[in-house]
C-alpha positions as CSV (number, residue, x, y, z in Angstrom):
1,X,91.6,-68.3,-21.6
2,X,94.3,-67.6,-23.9
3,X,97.9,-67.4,-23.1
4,X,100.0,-65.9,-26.0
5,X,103.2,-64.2,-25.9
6,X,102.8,-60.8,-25.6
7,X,105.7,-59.8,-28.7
8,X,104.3,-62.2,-31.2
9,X,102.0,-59.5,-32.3
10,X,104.5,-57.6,-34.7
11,X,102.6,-54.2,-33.7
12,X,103.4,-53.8,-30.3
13,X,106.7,-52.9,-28.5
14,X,109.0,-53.8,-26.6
15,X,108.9,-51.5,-23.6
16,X,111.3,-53.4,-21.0
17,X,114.9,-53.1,-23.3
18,X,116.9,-51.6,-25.9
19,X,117.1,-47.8,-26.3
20,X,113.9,-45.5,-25.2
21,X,113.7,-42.2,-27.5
22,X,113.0,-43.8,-30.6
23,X,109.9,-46.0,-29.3
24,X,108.9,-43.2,-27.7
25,X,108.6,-40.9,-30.1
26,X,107.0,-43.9,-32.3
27,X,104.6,-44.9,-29.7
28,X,103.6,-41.1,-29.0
29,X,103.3,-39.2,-32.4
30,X,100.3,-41.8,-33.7
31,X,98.3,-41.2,-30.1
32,X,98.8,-37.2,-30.9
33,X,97.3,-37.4,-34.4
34,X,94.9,-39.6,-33.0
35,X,93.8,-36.5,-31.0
36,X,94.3,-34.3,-33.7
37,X,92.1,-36.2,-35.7
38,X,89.5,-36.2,-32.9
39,X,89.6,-32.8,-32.4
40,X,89.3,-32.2,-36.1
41,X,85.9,-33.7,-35.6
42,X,84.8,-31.0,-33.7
43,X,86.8,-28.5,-36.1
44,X,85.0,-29.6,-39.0
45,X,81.8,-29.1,-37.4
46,X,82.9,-25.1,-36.2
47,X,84.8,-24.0,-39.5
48,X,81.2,-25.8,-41.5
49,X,79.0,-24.3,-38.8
50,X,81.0,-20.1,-39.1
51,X,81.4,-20.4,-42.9
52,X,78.1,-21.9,-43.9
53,X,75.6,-21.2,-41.2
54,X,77.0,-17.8,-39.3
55,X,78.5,-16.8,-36.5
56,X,75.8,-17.4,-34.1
57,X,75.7,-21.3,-35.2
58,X,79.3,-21.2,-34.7
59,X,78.8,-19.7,-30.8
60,X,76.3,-22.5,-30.1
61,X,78.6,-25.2,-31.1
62,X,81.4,-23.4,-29.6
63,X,79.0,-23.4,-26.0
64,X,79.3,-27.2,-25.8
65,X,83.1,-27.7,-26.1
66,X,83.7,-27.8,-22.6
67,X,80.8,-29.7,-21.3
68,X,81.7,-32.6,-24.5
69,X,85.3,-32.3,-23.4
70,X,84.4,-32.7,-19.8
71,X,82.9,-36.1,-20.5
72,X,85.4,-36.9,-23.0
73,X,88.0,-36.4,-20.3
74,X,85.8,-38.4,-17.9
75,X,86.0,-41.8,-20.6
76,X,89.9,-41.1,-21.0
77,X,90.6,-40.9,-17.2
78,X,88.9,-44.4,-16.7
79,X,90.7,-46.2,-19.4
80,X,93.8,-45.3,-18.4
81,X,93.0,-48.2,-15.7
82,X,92.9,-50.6,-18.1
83,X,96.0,-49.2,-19.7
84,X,98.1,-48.9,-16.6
85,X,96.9,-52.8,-15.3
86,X,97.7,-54.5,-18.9
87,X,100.8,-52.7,-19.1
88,X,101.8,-53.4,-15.5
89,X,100.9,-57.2,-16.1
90,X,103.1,-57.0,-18.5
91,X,105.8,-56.3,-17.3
92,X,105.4,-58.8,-14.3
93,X,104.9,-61.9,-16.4
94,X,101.0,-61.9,-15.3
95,X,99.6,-62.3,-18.4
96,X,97.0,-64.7,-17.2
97,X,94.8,-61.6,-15.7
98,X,94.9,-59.6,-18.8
99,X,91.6,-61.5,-19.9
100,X,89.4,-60.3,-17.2
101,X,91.0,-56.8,-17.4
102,X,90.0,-56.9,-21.0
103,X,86.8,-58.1,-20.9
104,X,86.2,-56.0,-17.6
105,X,87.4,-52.8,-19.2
106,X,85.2,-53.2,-22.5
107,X,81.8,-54.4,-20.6
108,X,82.2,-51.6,-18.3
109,X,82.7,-48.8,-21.4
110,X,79.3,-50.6,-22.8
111,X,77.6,-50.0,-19.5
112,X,78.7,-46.2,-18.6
113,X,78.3,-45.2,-22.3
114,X,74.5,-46.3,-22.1
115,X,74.0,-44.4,-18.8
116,X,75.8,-41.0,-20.3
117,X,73.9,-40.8,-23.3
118,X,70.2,-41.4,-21.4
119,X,71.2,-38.6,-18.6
120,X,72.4,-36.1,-21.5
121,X,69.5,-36.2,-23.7
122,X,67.5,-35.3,-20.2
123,X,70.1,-32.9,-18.9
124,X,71.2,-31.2,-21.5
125,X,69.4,-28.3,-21.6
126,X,69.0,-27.6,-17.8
127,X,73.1,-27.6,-18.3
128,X,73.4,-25.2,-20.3
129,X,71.0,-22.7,-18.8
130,X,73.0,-23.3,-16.0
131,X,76.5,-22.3,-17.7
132,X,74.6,-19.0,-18.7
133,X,74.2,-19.6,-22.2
134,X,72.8,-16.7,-24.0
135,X,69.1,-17.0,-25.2
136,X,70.1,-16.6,-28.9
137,X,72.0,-19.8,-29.2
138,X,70.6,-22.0,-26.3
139,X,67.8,-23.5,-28.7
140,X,71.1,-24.8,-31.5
141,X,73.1,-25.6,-28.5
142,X,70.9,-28.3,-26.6
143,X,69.6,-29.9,-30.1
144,X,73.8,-30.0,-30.8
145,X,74.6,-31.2,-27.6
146,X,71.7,-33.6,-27.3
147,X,72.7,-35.4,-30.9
148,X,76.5,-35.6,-29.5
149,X,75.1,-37.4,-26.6
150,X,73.1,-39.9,-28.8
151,X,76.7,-41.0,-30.0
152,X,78.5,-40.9,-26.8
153,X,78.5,-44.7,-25.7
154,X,80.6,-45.0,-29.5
155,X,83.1,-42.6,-27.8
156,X,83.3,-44.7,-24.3
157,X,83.8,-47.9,-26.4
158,X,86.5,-46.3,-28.6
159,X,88.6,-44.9,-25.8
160,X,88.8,-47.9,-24.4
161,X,89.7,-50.3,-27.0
162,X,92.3,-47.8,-28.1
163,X,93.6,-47.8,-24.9
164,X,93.6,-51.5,-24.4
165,X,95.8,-51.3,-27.8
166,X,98.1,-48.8,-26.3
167,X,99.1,-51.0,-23.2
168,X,101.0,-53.5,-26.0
169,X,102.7,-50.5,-28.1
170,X,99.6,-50.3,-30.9
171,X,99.4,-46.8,-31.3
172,X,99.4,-47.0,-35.3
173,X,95.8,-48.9,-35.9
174,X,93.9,-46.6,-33.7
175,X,95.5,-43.5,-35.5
176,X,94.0,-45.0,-38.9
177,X,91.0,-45.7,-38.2
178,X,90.9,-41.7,-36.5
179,X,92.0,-41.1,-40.2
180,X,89.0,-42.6,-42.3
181,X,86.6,-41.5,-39.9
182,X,87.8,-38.2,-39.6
183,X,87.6,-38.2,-43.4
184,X,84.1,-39.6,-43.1
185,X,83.3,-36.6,-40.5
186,X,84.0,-34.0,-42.4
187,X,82.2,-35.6,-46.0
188,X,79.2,-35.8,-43.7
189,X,79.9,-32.2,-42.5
190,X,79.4,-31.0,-46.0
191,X,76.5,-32.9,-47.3
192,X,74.6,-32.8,-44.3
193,X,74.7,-28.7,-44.3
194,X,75.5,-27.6,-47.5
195,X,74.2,-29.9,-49.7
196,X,71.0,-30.7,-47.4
197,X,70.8,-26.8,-45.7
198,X,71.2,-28.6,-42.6
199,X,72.4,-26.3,-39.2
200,X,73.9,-27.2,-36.2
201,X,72.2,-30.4,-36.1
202,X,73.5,-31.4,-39.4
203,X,77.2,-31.3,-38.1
204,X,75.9,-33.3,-34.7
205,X,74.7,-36.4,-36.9
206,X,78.0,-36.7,-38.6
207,X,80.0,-36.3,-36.0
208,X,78.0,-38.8,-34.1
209,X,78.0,-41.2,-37.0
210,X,81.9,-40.9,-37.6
211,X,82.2,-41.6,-33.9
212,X,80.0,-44.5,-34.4
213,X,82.3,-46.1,-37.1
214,X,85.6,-45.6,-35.4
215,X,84.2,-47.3,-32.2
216,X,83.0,-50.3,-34.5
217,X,86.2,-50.4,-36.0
218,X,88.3,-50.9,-32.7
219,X,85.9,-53.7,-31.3
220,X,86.8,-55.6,-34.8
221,X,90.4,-55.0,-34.6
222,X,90.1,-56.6,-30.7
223,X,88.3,-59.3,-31.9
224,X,90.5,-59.9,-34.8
225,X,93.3,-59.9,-32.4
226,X,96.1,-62.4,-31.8
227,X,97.8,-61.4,-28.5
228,X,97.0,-61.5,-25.1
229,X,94.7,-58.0,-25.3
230,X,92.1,-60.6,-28.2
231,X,88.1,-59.8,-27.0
232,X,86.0,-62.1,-27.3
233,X,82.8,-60.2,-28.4
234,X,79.6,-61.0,-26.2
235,X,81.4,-61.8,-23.6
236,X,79.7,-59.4,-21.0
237,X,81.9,-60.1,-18.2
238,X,82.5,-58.3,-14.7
239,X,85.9,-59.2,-12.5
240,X,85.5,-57.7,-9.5
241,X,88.7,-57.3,-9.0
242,X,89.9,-56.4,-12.4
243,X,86.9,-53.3,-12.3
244,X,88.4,-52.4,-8.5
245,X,91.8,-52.1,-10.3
246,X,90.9,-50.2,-13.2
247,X,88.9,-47.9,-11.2
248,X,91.6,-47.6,-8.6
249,X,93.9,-46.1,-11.6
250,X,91.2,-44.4,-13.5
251,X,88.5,-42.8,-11.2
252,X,91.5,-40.4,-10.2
253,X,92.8,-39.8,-13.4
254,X,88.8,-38.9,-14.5
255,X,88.8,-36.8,-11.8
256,X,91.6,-35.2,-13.1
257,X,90.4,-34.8,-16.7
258,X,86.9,-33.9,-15.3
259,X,88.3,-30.9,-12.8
260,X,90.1,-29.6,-15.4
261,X,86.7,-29.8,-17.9
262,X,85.1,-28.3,-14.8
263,X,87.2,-25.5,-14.4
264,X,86.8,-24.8,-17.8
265,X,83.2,-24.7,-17.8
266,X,83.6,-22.0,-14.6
267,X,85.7,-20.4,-17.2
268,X,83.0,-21.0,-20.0
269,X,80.2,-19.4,-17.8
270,X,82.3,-16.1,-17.4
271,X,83.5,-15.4,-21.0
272,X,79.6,-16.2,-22.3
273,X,78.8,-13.2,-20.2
274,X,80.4,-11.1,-22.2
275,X,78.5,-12.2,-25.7
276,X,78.4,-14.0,-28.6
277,X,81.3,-12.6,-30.6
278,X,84.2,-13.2,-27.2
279,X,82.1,-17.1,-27.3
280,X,83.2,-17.8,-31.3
281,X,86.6,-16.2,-30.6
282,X,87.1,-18.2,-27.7
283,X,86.1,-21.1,-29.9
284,X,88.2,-20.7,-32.9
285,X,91.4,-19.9,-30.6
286,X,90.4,-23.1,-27.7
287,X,91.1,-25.6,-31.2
288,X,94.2,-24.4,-32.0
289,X,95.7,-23.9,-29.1
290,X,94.4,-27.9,-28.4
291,X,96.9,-29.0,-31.2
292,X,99.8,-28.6,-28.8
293,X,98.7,-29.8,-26.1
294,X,97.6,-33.0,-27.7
295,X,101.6,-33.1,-28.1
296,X,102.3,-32.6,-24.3
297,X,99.2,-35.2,-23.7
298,X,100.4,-38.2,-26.3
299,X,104.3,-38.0,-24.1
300,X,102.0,-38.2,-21.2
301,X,100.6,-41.5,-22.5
302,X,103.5,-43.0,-23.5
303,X,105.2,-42.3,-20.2
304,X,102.2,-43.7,-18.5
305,X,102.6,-47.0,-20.3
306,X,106.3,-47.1,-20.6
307,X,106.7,-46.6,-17.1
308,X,103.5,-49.1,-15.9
309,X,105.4,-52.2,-18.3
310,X,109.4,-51.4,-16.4
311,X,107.3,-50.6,-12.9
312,X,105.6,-54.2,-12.9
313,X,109.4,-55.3,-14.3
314,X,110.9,-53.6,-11.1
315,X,113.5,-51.5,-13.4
316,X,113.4,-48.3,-11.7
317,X,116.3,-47.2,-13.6
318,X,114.7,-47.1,-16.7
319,X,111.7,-45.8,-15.0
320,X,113.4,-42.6,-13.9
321,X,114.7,-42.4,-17.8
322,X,111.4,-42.7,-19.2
323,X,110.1,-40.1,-17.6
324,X,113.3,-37.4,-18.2
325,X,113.1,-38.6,-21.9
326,X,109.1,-38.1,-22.2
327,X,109.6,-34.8,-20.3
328,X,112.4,-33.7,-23.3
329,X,110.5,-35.1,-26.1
330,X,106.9,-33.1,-24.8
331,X,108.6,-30.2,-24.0
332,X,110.6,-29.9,-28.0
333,X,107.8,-31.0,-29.7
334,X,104.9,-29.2,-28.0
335,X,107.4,-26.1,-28.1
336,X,107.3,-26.3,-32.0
337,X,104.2,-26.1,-32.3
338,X,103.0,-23.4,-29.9
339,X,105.4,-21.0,-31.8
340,X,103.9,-21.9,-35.3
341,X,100.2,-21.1,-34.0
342,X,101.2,-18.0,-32.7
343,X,102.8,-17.0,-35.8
344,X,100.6,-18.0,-38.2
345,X,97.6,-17.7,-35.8
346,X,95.6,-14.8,-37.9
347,X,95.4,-17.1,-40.8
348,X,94.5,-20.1,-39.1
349,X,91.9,-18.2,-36.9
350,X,90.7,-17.4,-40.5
351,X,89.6,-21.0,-40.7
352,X,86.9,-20.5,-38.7
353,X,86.0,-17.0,-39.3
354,X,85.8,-14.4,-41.4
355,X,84.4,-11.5,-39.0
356,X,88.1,-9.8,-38.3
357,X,86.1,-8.5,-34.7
358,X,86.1,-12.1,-34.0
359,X,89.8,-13.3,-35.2
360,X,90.5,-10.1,-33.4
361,X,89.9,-11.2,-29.8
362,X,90.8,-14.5,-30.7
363,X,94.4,-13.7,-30.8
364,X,94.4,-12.4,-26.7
365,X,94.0,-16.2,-26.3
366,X,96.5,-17.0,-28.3
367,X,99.0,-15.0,-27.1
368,X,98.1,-14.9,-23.2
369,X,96.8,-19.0,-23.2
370,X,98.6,-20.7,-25.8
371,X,102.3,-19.1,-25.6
372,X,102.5,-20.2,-22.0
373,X,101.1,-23.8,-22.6
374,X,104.2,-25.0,-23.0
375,X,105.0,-25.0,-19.1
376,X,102.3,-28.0,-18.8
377,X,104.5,-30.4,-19.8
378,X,105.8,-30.7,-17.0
379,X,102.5,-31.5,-14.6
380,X,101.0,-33.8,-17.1
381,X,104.4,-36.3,-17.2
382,X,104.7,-36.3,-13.5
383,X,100.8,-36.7,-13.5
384,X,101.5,-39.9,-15.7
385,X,104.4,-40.6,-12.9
386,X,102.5,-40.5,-9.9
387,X,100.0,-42.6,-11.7
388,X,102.3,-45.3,-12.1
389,X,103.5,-45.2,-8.4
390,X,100.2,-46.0,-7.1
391,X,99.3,-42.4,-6.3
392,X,97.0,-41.3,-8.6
393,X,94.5,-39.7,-6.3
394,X,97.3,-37.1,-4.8
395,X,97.7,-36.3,-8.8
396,X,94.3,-35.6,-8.6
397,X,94.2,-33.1,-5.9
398,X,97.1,-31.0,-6.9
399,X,94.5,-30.6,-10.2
400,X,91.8,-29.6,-8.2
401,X,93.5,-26.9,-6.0
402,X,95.5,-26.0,-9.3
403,X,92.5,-25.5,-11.6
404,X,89.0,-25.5,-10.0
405,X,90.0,-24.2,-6.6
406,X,92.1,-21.3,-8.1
407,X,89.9,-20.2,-11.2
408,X,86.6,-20.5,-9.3
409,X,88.1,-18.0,-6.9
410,X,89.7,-16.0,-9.5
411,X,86.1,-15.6,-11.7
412,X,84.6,-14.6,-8.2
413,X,87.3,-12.1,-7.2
414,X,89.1,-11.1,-9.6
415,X,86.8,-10.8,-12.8
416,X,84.1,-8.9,-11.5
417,X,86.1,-5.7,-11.0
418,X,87.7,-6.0,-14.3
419,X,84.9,-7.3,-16.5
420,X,87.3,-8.4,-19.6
421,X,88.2,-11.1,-22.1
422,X,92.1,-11.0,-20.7
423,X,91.1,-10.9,-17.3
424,X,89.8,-14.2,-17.7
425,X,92.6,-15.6,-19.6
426,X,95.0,-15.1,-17.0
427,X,93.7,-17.5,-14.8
428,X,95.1,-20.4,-17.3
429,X,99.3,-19.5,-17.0
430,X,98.8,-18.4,-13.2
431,X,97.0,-22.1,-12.1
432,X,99.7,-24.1,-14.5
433,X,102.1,-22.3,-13.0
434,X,100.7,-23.2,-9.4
435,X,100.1,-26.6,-10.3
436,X,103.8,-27.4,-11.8
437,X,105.2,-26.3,-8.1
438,X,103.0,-29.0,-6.3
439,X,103.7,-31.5,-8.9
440,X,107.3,-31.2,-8.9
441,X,107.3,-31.5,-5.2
442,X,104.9,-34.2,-4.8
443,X,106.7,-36.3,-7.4
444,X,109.7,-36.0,-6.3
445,X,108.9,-37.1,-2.8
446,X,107.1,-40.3,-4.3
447,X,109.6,-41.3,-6.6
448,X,112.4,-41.4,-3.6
449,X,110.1,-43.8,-2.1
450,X,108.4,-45.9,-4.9
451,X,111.7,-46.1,-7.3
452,X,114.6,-47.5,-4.5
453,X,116.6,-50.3,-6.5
């Protein structure tokens, strides 16, 4: 067992002194390109798919955003255990237990990326017939979706080795190897269907070989490492209690990520009723309108780990200010962007498509969805907060009365008597809206408790 001073490693930061803002925007904007990057993944495989293959190739890929985010969201949620435990050892001077954490976190992401990709190549299908996919793209959908899956233990062991980075300030070397690969993605986008006539299958492979090489890449930059978060590679090892920790942290901030994949898929099912053109529209408007909020998440993160390094330190103070700053910094940032999509949203739908019908109903998302995003900075930092305090699961609650609760009952009420595009879209701003009220009070009352000098 190693026991290295944490700051030797010129990469990460010092989270426990000296002024916040600029760390935190350092620490932050590399984890939001990192998401931009990975969402440009599946971009690259929807603008290849509507320019060179058609629209209904584009619906197909389009029918399996939610259910890939929703698992996704799942490996996310549970390494944020590992990020919040390393961190919070951190900041107590416990860096003897970041070992088994380490080791813990990355046999586990081994194990559960093995068991998603057998149950998806069996389940995919049945899934999707059970989202109401239309006939004419359920054939593309399940051979996409079942090649994604193929590469989905890649994606489990990437997400947690960058977040095992992230716990010590590294937020740089997971956003470059995002970059090559992303590259990589869309090379392989292009040969594989234009050069080899390749459809929806074509842009599956390379985006499950691009995932494969960034997950490679992390495990070699753990192994190379010289700090306390080093992996020892073929170590399979299982610390009870390091799992029970990281589960503690992450099985309610999966649930969290899930519910809100979940609600989306209720969401999903309603707007493929209404056919193939409101299913690309939907599509081309859901990935631009993730650019922002991969702003709002990446303050999220950085709160999370901020907080978790001065929690374990018992400085509440600076607690309290990491959170107000993150808050500021999402809220300006994410801001800036919303308002360039919506301006320049008709040429950027025309990315993705040229059929105007389709760019047409794309811009009700944009302006009834992605306007209002903004207002979800505020639930996702005092997610992150509540996290940190040790109550993740009441986080996870307010998500599922917030999202799955509400837009279940709003697609069985509300929708059927006014069978439209809009009608659906409203459910997004009215459950943020809901949920910020329940976070705000719930945080509030935990922070008086948790965070007394």
């Amino acid at each position: 067992m190693r026991h290295i001073a944490i700051h030797n490693n010129s990469k990460s930061i010092d989270m426990l002194n000296g002024p916040l803002l600029t760390k935190l925007v350092f620490f932050a904007m590399p984890i939001a390109l990192t998401s931009v990057l990975q969402q440009l993944f599946n971009s690259a495989d929807i603008v290849v798919c509507g320019r060179f293959v058609g629209s209904v190739a584009l619906a197909a890929v389009g029918a399996n955003a939610q259910i890939i985010n929703l698992f996704i969201n799942s490996f996310l949620g549970l390494s944020v255990g590992a990020n919040v435990m390393i961190a919070n050892y951190i900041g107590a001077g416990k860096t003897h237990k970041i070992y088994n954490v380490v080791h813990t976190a990355m046999t586990f992401a081994i194990i559960f990326g093995l068991l998603i990709a057998v149950l998806g190549l069996f389940f995919s299908r049945s899934l999707l017939v059970f989202l109401g996919t239309p006939e004419e793209i359920l054939e593309p959908s399940t051979l996409y979706l079942k090649i994604v899956f193929i590469g989905m233990p890649f994606a489990v062991i990437y997400n947690f080795g960058a977040a095992i980075l992230r716990s010590i300030g590294d937020t740089k070397r997971p956003l470059i190897l995002l970059t090559i690969t992303g590259v990589l993605n869309v090379v392989l986008n292009i040969f594989f269907v234009v050069i080899c006539k390749m459809g929806v299958e074509g842009v599956a492979i390379a985006t499950s070989i691009s995932t494969a090489v960034s997950s490679i890449s992390v495990v070699v930059l753990l192994v190379k490492e010289k700090s306390l978060v080093k992996y020892d590679f073929g170590k399979f090892l299982i610390v009870k209690d390091s799992l029970f920790k990281i589960m503690r942290i992450g099985i309610p901030s999966a649930i969290q990520g899930i519910v809100f994949s979940i609600s989306n898929l209720c969401v999903q099912s309603a707007i493929n009723s209404l056919g193939t053109k409101t299913i690309a529209a939907s599509t081309a408007a859901f990935n631009l309108e993730c650019f922002p909020y991969f702003m709002i998440s990446a303050f999220s993160a950085a709160c999370l780990t901020f907080m978790s390094q001065n929690y374990g330190a018992l400085k509440f103070d600076r607690c309290r200010l990491v959170l107000r700053e993150c808050l500021a910094l999402s809220l300006f940032f994410s801001g800036l962007l919303i308002a360039l999509m919506v301006i320049y949203a008709r040429v950027l739908l025309g990315l993705y498509t040229n059929d105007p019908e389709v760019i047409e109903i794309a811009m009700s998302r944009m302006y009834i969805v992605c306007l209002p995003n903004l207002i979800s900075s505020f639930y996702e930092i005092l997610s992150a907060g509540l996290r940190v305090l040790k109550h993740p699961m009441l986080s996870a609650i307010i998500i599922v009365v917030g999202t799955v609760v509400f837009r279940f009952i709003w697609i069985l009420t509300v929708f059927p008597y006014h069978r439209s595009f809009e009608t659906i879209l409203y459910a997004y701003p009215i459950s943020w809206i809901i949920i910020n009220v329940l976070m705000v009070i719930a945080y509030v009352r935990v922070s008086n408790k948790m965070l007394k000098a």
